[in-house]
C-alpha positions as CSV (number, residue, x, y, z in Angstrom):
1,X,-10.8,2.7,6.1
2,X,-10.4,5.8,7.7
3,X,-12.9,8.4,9.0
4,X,-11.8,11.0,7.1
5,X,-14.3,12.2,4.2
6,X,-13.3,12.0,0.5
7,X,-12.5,15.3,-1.0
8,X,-15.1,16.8,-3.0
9,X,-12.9,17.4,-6.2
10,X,-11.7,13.9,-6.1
11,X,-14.5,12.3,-8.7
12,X,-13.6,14.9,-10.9
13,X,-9.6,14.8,-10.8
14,X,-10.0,10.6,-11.1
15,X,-12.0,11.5,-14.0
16,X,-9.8,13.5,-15.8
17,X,-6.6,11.3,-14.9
18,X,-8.3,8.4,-16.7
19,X,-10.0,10.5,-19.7
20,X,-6.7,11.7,-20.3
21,X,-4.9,8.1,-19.8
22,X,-7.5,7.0,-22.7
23,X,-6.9,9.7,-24.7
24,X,-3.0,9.2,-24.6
25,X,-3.1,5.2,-24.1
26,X,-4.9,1.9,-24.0
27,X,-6.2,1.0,-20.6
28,X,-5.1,-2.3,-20.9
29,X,-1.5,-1.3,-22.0
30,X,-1.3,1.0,-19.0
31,X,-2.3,-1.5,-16.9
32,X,0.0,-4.3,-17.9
33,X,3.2,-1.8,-18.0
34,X,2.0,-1.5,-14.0
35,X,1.6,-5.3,-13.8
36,X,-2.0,-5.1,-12.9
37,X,-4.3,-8.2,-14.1
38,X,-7.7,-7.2,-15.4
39,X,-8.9,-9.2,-11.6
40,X,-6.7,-6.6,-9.6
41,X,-7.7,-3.4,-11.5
42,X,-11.8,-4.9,-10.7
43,X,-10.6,-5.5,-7.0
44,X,-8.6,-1.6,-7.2
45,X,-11.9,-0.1,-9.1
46,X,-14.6,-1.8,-6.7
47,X,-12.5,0.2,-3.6
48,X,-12.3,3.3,-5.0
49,X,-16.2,2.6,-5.8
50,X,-16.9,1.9,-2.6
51,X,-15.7,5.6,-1.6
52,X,-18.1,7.0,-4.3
53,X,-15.5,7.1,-7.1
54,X,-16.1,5.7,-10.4
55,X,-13.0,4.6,-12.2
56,X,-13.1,3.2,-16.7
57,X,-13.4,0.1,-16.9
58,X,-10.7,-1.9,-19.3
């Protein structure tokens, strides 16, 4: 990982991507039209966690 610091705004713009994903689509659809199993979005959602960003869960 680099050293560089997340962006402040970036909670809040993942937020909205995904409130807006819901709103337009099923999570699961979404992720099976990128060919993502549910154990690769957990493995995408833990690194994204780990730099303080909380993702939906399917």
């Amino acid at each position: 990982m680099s050293d560089k610091q997340v962006p402040v705004k970036l909670q809040t713009f993942m937020y909205f991507i995904f409130k807006h994903l819901t709103n337009t689509q099923d999570l699961d659809e979404f992720l099976e039209e990128c060919d993502i199993t549910a154990d690769e979005y957990l493995e995408i959602e833990e690194w994204f966690r780990n730099l303080g960003i909380n993702l939906l869960s399917p």
